[in-house]
C-alpha positions, 0 to 999 in steps of 0.5 A, spaced: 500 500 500 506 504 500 507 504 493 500 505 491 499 511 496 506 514 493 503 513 486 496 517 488 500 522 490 504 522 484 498 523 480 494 528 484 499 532 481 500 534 473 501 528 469 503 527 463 508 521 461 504 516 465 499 517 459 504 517 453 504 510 451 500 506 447 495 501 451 497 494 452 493 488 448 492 482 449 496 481 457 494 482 464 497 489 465 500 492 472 498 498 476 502 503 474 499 501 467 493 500 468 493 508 472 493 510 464 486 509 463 485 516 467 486 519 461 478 518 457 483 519 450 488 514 452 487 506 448 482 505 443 475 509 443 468 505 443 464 506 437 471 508 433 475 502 434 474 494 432 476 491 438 470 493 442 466 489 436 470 484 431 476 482 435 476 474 436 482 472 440 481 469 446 486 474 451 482 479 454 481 486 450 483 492 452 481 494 458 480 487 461 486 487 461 488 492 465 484 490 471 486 494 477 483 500 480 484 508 477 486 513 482 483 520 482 488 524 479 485 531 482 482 533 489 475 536 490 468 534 490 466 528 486 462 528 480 453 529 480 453 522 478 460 518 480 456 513 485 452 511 479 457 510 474 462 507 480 456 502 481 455 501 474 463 500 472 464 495 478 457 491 475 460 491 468 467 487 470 461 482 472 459 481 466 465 482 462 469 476 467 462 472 465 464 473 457 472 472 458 471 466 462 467 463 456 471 465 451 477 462 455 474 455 456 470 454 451 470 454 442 467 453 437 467 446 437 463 446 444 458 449 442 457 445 436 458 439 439 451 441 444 447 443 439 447 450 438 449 454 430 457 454 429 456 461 429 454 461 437 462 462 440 463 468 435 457 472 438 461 471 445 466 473 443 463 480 440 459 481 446 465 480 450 467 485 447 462 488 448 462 489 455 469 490 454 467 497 451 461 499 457 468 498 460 471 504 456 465 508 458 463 507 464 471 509 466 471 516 461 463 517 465 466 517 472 469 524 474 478 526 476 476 526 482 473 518 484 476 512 484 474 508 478 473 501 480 477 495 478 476 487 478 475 482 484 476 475 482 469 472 479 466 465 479 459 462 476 455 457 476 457 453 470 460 447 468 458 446 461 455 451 454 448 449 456 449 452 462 453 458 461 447 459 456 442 459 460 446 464 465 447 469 460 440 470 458 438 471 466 444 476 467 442 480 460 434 481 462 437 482 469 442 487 465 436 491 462 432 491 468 437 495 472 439 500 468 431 502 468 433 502 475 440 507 474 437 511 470 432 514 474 438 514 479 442 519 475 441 526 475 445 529 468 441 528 462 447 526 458 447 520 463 441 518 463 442 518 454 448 513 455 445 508 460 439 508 455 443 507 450 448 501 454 440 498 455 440 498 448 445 493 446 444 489 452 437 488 448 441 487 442 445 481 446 438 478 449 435 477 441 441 475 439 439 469 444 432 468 444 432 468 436 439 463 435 440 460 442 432 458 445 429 459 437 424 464 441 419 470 438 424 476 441 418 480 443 417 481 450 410 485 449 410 493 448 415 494 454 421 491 457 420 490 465 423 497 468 425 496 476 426 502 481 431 500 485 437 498 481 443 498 487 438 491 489 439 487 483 446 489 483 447 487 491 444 479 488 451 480 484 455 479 490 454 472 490 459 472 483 464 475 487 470 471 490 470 474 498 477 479 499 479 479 492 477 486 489 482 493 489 482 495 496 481 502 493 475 499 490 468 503 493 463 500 496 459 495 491 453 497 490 453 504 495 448 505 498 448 497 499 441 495 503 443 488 504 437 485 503 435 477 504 435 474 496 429 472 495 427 466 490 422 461 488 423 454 492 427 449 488 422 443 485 418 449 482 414 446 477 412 452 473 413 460 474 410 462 470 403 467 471 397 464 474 403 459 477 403 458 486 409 457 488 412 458 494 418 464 496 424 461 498 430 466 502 437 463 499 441 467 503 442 462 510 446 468 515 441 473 512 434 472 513 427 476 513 424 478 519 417 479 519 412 483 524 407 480 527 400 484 526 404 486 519 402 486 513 407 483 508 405 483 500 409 480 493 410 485 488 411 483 482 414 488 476 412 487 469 413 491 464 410 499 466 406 496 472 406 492 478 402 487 482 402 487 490 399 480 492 398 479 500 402 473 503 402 469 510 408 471 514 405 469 521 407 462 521 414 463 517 419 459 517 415 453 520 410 453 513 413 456 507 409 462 504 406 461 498 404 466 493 401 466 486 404 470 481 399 475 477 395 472 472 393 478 468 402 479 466 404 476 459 408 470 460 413 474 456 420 478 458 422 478 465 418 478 472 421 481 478 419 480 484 420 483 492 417 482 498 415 489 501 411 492 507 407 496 502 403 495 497 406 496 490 413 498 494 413 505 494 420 506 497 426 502 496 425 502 503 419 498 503 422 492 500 424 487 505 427 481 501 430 480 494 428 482 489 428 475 484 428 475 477 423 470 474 425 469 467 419 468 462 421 467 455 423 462 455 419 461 460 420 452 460 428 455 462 426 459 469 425 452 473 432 450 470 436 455 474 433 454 481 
């Protein structure tokens, strides 16, 4: 820590040789390298350069491969929306590890052998780097004056392509419901404008998968789930995170963190789909729910524009499950997501008492499969 603390010494100070040189490809680079990307010109640009669209080596692109955390290079008051993009970059090395490590342990070939186009290892490859450019961007979004989040280590529940597949179609829909969440959290217009268009692209993702990978009608209906409390679908991402691997520099994630219990349906689910019974299961052991007697407690379903609160039984929790029915009126279509609340329709992020779980409905045959 010394030597990082020297260096952040060095760059609250003018700073002109450390961004000279050109970026390094294709290796894991070191901290004083990767100190480079608070220069928003230096590397190659989204939007202007293939690598973020057409590069299909197997190394990570830049600036996955510069995985530490970026210091401030200037004192004073952080940006409007530096919180936001902070959660939001340190979201996206989630995302991108889960397309890196695919494109690491997988090809063309296994993805053939289980019955998917022999294109398939090529759009991992371009989502990858994808992800590798909201990488970019979100870096530039966050302001001189904060840390710009690096890398933990990351592990996910995989073993095969089938269920690499089924994960990613999970983590775009979830990606697309949270960002309608960030977006009412920023503050700047131009902010708002560039999480919109990120949305965008993760629905490019997500069609490319209903169409190609499920053989599914990619339409979810007029519009897509919109989800207030984006820091509550981010904080269900922390499972993906090896625990004491991130920067030490690295902010809170996500800030503010609520810590709530994670919320599901129970294993052995036989459908989830609307008009479905099921019963709620809380998947975290050391953080459980704790329910007020003589209170009443509601599952708020989120779909599309709207959402349904249905009252559920507490008093008897944890000796008998609570069971709830998912609202009926939804189109078996896009993504459900579901909290529990003290409060019809969850007015406030503090309402929420547990989850929020995401309900895949498209494919909906997939949402039991990953219980």
């Amino acid at each position: 820590m010394a030597v990082r603390s020297l260096f952040q010494a060095c760059l609250l100070s003018p700073l002109v040789s450390v961004v000279s040189a050109g970026p390094v490809l294709g290796k894991i680079g070191s901290f004083v390298q990767t100190q480079k990307l608070s220069d928003p010109n230096y590397g190659p640009k989204p939007g202007q350069d293939p690598i973020f669209s057409s590069y299909y080596g197997v190394e990570a692109p830049f600036p996955g491969n510069l995985r530490d955390a970026v210091l401030p290079t200037k004192t004073g008051p952080p940006g409007e929306d530096d919180e936001v993009w902070q959660n939001l970059l340190a979201a996206e090395w989630i995302i991108f590890d889960f397309y890196q490590q695919a494109v690491e342990a997988f090809n063309t070939s296994a993805f053939v052998a289980a019955g998917y186009p022999n294109t398939t290892y090529q759009r991992i490859q371009e989502i990858r780097n994808n992800e590798a450019g909201h990488l970019r961007i979100f870096q530039n979004q966050i302001s001189a004056t904060s840390v710009k989040p690096g890398a933990c280590e990351h592990q996910y529940p995989y073993y095969d392509p089938v269920s690499f597949l089924a994960l990613a179609t999970v983590l775009e829909v979830s990606s697309m419901a949270f960002l309608t969440g960030l977006v009412q959290s920023a503050k700047l217009p131009a902010s708002q404008g560039a999480m919109l268009a990120i949305a965008e692209t993760e629905a490019r993702h997500e069609v490319w998968s209903l169409l190609e990978i499920w053989g599914q009608n990619p339409f979810a209906g007029p519009a897509d789930t919109t989800f207030p409390y984006a820091n509550q679908i981010l904080d269900s991402t922390n499972g993906y995170i090896v625990p004491g691997s991130c920067p030490p520099e690295n902010p809170a994630y996500p800030s503010p963190r609520q810590n709530l219990p994670g919320l599901s349906a129970a294993k052995g689910t036989a459908s989830l789909t609307p008009g479905s019974t099921i019963a709620l299961n809380f998947t975290t052991p050391d953080n459980q729910p704790s329910f007020a007697k003589g209170k009443d407690y509601y599952a708020v379903f989120f779909h599309g524009v709207y959402n349904v609160s249905v009252p559920i039984d507490t008093k008897d929790w944890p000796e008998k499950e609570i069971y709830v029915t998912i609202p009926d009126q939804f189109e078996t279509k896009g993504v459900i997501v579901a909290v529990v609340a003290d409060t019809p329709g969850a007015p406030t992020k503090e309402t929420v008492v547990a989850g929020p779980g995401v309900i895949l409905e498209q494919p909906a045959a997939l949402a039991t499969k990953l219980l």
